[in-house]
C-alpha positions in Angstrom: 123.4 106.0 105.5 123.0 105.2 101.8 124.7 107.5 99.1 124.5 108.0 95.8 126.6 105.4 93.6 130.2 106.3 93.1 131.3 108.5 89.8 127.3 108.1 88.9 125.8 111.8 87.7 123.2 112.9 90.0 121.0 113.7 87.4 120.3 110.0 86.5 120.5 108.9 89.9 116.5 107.7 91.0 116.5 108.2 94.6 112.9 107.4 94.7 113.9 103.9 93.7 111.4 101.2 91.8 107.6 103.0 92.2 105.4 99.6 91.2 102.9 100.9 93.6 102.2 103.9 91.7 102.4 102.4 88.3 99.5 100.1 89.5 97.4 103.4 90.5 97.6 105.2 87.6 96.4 101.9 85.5 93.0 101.3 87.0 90.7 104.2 85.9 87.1 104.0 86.5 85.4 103.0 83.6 82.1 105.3 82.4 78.9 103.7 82.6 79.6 100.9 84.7 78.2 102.0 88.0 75.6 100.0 89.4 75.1 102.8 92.7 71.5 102.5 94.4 69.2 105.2 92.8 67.2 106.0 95.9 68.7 108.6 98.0 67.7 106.9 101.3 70.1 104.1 100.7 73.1 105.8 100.7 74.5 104.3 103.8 74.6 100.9 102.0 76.3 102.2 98.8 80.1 102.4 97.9 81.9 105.6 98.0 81.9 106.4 94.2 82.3 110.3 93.7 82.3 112.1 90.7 80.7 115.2 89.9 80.7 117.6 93.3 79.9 120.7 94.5 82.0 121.6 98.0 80.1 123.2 100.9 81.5 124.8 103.8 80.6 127.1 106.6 83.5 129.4 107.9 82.8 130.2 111.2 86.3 132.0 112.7 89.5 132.9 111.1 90.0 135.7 108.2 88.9 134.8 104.3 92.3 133.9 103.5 91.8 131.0 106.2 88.4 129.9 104.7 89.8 130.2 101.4 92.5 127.8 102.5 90.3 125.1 104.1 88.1 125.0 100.5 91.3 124.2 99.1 92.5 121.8 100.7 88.9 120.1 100.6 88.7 120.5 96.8 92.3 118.1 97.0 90.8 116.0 99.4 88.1 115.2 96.7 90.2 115.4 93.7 92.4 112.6 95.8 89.7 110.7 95.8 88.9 110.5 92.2 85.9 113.6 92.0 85.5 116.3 89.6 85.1 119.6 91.5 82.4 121.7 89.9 81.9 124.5 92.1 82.4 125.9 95.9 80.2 127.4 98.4 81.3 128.9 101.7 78.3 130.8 104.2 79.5 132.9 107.2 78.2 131.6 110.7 79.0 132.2 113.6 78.0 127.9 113.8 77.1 125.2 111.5 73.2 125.0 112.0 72.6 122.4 113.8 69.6 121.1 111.3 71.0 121.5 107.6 74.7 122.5 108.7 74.3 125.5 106.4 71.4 127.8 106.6 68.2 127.2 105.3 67.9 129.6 102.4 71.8 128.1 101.3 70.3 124.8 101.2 68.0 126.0 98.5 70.5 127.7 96.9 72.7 124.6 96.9 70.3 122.3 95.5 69.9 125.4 92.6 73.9 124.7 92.0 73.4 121.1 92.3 70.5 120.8 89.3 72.2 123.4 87.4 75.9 121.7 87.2 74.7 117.9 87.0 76.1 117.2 90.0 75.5 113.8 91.8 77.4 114.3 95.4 77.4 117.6 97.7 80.6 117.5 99.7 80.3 119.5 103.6 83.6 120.3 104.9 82.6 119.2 108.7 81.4 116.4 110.0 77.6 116.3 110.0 75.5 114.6 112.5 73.0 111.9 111.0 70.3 114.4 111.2 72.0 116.7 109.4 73.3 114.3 107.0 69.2 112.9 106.3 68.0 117.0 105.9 70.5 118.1 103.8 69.8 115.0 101.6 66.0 115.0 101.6 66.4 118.4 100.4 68.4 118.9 97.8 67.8 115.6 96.0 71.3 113.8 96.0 74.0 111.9 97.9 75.6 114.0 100.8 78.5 113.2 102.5 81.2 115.1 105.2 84.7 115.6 105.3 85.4 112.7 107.4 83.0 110.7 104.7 85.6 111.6 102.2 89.0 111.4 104.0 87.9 107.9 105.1 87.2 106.9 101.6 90.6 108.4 100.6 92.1 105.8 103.0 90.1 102.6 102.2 91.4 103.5 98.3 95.2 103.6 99.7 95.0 101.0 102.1 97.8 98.5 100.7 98.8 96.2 103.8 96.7 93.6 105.5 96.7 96.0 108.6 96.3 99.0 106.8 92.9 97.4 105.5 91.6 96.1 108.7 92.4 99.9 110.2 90.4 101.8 107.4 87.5 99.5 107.7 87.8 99.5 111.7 87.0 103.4 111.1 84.5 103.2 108.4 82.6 100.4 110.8 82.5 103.2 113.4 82.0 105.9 111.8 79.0 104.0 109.9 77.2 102.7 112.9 76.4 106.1 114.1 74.6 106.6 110.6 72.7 104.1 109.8 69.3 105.0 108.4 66.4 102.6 107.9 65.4 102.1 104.1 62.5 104.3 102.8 63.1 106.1 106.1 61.4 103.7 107.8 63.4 102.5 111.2 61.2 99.9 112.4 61.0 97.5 109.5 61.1 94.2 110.6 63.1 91.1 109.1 60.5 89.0 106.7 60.6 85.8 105.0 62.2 83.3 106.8 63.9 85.2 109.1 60.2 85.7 110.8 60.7 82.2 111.7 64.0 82.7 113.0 65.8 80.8 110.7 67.7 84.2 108.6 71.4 84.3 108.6 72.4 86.5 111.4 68.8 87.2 112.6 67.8 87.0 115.9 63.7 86.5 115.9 60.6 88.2 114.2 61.0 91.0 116.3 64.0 92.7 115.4 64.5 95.5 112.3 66.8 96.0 109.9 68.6 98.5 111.6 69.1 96.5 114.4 70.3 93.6 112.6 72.9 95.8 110.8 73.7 97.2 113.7 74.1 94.0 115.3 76.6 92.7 112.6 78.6 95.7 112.3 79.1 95.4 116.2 80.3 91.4 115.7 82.7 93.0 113.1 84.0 95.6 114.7 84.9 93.7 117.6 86.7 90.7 115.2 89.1 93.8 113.5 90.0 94.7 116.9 90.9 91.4 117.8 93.1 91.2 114.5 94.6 94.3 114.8 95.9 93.8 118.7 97.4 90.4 117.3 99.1 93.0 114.8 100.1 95.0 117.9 101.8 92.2 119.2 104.4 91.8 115.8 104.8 95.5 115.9 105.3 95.8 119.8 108.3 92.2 119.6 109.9 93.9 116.6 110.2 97.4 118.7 111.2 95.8 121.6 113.9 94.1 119.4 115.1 97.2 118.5 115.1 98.6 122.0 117.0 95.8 123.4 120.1 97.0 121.0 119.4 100.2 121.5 119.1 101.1 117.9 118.0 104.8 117.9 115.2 105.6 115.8 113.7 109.0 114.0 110.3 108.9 112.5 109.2 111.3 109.4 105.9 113.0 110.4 103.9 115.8 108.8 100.8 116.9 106.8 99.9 114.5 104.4 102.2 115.5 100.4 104.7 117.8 102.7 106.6 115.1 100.9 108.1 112.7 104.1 108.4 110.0 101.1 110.2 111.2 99.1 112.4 112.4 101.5 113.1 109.4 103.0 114.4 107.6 99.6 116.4 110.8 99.4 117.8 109.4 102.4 118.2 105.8 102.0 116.8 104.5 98.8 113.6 103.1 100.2 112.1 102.8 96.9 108.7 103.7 99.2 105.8 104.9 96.7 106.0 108.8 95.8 102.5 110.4 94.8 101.5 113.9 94.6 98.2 113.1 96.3 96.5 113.4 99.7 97.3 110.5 101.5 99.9 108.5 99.4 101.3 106.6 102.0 99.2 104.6 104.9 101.5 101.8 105.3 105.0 102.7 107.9 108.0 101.8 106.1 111.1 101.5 108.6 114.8 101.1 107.0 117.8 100.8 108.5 120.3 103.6 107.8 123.8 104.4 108.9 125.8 107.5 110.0 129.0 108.7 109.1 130.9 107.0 111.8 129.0 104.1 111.4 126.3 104.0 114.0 123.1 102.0 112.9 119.7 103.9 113.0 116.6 103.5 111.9 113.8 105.8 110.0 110.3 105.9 109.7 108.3 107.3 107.0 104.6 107.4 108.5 100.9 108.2 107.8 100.4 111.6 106.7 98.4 114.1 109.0 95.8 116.5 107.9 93.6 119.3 110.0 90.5 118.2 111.5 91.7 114.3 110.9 88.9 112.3 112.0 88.9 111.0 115.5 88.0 107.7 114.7 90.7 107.2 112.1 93.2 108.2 114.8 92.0 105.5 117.6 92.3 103.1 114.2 95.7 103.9 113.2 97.0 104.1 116.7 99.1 101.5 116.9 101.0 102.9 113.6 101.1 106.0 114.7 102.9 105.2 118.1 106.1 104.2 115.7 106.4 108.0 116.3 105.6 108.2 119.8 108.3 105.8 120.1 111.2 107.8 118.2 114.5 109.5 119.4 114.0 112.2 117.2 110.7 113.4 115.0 111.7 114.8 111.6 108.8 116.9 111.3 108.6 117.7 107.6 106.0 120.9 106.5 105.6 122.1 102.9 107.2 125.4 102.3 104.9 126.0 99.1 102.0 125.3 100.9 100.2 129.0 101.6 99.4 128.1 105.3 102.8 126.2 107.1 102.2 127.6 110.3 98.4 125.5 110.3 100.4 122.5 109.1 102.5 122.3 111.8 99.6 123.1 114.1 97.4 120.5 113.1 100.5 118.1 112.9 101.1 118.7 116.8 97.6 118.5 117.1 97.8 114.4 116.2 101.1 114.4 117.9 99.9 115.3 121.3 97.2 113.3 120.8 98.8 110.1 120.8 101.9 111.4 123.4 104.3 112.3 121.2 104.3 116.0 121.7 107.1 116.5 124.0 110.0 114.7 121.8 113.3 116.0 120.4 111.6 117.7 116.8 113.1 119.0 113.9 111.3 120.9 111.9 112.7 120.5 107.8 110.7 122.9 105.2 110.4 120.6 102.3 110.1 121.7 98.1 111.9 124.8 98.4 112.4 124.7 94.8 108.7 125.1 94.7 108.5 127.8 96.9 108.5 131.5 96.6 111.8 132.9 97.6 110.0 135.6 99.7 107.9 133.3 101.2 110.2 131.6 102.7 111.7 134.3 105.0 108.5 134.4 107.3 109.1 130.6 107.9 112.9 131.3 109.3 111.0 133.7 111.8 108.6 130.9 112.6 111.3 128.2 113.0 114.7 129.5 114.0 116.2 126.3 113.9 114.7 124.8 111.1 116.4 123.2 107.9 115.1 124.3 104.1 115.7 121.1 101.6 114.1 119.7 98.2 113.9 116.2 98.4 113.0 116.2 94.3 116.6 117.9 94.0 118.4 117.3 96.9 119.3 121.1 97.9 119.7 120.7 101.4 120.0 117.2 102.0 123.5 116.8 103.3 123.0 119.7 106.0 120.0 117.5 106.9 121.8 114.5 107.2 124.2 116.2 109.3 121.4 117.5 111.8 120.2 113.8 112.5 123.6 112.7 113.0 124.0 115.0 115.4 120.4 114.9 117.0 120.6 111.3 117.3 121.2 110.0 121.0 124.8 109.3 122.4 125.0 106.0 124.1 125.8 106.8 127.8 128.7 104.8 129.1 132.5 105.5 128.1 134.2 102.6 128.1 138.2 101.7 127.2 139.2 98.0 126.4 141.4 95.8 125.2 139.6 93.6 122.8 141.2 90.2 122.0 141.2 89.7 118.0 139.3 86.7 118.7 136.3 88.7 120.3 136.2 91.1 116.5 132.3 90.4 117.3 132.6 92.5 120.4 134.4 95.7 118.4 131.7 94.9 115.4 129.0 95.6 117.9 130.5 98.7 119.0 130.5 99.8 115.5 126.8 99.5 115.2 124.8 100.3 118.3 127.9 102.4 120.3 130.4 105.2 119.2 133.8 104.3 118.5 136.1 107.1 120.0 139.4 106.3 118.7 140.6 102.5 118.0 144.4 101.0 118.3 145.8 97.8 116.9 148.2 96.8 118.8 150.0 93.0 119.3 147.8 91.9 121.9 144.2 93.1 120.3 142.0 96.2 119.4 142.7 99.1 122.1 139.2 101.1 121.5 137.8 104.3 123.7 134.1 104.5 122.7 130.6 105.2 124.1 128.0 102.4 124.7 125.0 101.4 126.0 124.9 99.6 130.1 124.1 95.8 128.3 127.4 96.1 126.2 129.7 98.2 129.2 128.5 94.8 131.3 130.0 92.4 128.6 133.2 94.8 128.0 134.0 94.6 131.7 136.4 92.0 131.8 138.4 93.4 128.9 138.6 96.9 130.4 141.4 99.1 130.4 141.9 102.1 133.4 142.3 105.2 132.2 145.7 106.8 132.2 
């Protein structure tokens, strides 16, 4: 496992290592007055994300206040993440979400009231609205409407660095748009003019069909050309996991709610150098490096896509293949922020996602990240609600060691004992033992390397003919 350099002071050590990534975010601003957004309200589903001015609308349905106030907060983020300047709240009590404007009818009014008197261009709901909902809501208070999973999606398509990552986000936007799509001027049975009428329109299939169904049509032929992509992903992903399988290379995976701060921890860790934002959703990409323990065994870690409550379903389906790089682990280092004011629904929501996609049942440690942010009082609850959890800060390395020490420990021992007599000219053979075994006690003697150790079946089956019976 990588240390800090020898005799260097800790202070000036950068454990989060080169941050390129986030230099290039914080470059590109949106310029003022550039937008070239549809005006008419019943094209939204054709325009670009572009939010800016919002008012946040939720209905809180169960839970106390303290639990609605915490779900507004974590929505106003959400839209700060992606690039929005929050101008005011609204939460109305239900005991449901109506199922014709979401919110009541006298609320709508009183939204659109906020809306005309703040200037604002987007309302935000903090569900997600069926397309009926989504055209009422619109058609009444004057201006683009959009849902939570609206915004999370758009968080991701702004993050999305990899080739896969890309072809995942748009996979779920595709989906998630198909179900929405609203005919222009609110009129679903246009039909295709000009020369399409003749059937000679790019994509067209005769006079006869609509717009809708053309866009339908085409997001359908898409749709079905990303999941051919991504399963030829699958494929890299699934050879280099088997690789690691067949040497038994253990492997612990960094989950939790998206900015508990898995990144940072992991260049705490090893050095990654992986991209450390304070911002909802920093990190889509899985970045897997190769670490060591104390004695020398090789492992790997995994820092992964953040999780978040209510994450939508069709972003999970999309990212499933990236996600299983937990369902696949030894050991989940399930990282929750101990600053946040709700832990306990972080690591709800995060075993939510967990179950979803089989990974409920593996070995978990729970580690309470940014202590030093935390209020000491606060954190005595959370030894209550984890007994066997670890408290660290990644920014300042408090904790760290002991952590180290845990995943040492929690890591799996390979299953066969074994004691041979390893010619020098077979070093490869003691080499290997280093990395994917446990080395018990080693002796250099005149006729080769006397070792006691712990290793997987393949190895025990090549050390056979140099075995040793026990005394």
């Amino acid at each position: 496992m990588t240390h800090e350099p020898y005799g260097a002071d800790p202070e000036s050590v950068d454990y989060d290592g080169d941050q390129l990534d986030l230099a290039e975010r914080i470059s590109l601003r949106r310029v003022a007055g550039m937008s070239t957004q549809l005006a008419d309200i019943t094209e939204v589903e054709y325009r670009e994300l572009q939010l800016e001015r919002v008012v946040l609308v939720g209905v809180w349905t169960s839970g106390t206040q303290a639990d609605s106030d915490n779900a507004m907060a974590e929505l106003k983020l959400l839209a700060e993440t992606a690039g929005s300047d929050v101008l005011e709240g609204l939460v109305q009590r239900r005991t449901s979400p109506d199922p014709a404007t979401y919110i009541g009818r006298g609320k709508v009014d009183e939204v659109r009231e906020v809306v005309i008197a703040t200037g604002a261009d987007t309302v935000i709901c903090d569900g997600e609205l069926e397309p009926a909902q989504l055209r009422n809501l619109e058609d009444r208070i004057g201006v683009k409407v959009i849902d939570r999973t609206a915004l999370i999606l758009d968080i991701f398509a702004t993050h999305a660095k990899s080739i896969e990552g890309k072809a995942q986000v748009e996979l779920a936007q595709l989906q998630y748009l198909r179900q929405r799509l609203r005919g222009w001027g609110g009129n679903l049975s246009r039909q295709a003019g000009g020369r399409a009428a003749a059937g000679a329109g790019i994509g067209g299939r005769g006079p006869g069909e609509t717009k809708i169904e053309t866009d339908r049509r085409r997001i359908g032929s898409r749709i079905a050309q990303l999941r051919k992509r991504l399963r030829d992903m699958d494929a890299v992903r699934d050879t280099k996991r088997a690789e690691r399988k067949r040497n038994q290379v253990p492997s612990v995976a960094i989950v939790g709610y998206t900015n508990a701060g898995k990144s940072s921890l992991l260049n705490r860790l090893t050095g990654a150098g992986v991209l450390v934002e304070n911002a909802l959703f920093a990190t889509l990409d899985p970045t897997t490096r190769r670490s060591e323990t104390a004695d020398g065994r090789v492992f790997t870690l995994t820092d992964t896509v953040g999780f978040v409550r209510h994450l939508p379903h069709d972003l999970v389906e999309a990212f499933r293949s990236t996600l299983e790089e937990s369902a696949d682990a030894d050991l989940l280092v399930h990282v929750v922020d101990a600053s946040d004011p709700d832990p306990a629904g972080q690591i709800s929501a995060v075993r939510s996602v967990l179950n979803e996609i089989g990974a409920g049942n593996l070995a978990e440690q729970i580690v309470f990240n940014k202590i030093d942010l935390a209020d000491p009082d606060a954190l005595v609850p959370l030894r209550t609600l984890a007994p066997d959890a670890l408290f660290v800060s990644a920014r300042t390395g408090a904790g760290v060691e002991e952590l180290r020490a845990r995943v040492e420990e929690r890591l799996p021992r390979p299953p066969v004992e074994v004691r041979a007599m390893i010619p020098y000219a077979r070093h490869d053979l003691v080499d290997r033992i280093h990395k994917a075994g446990e080395i018990l006690t080693t002796e250099h003697t005149g006729d080769g390397t006397r070792v006691i150790a712990r290793v997987n079946a393949d190895l025990a089956g090549e050390l056979a003919e140099f075995s040793e019976r026990s005394a």
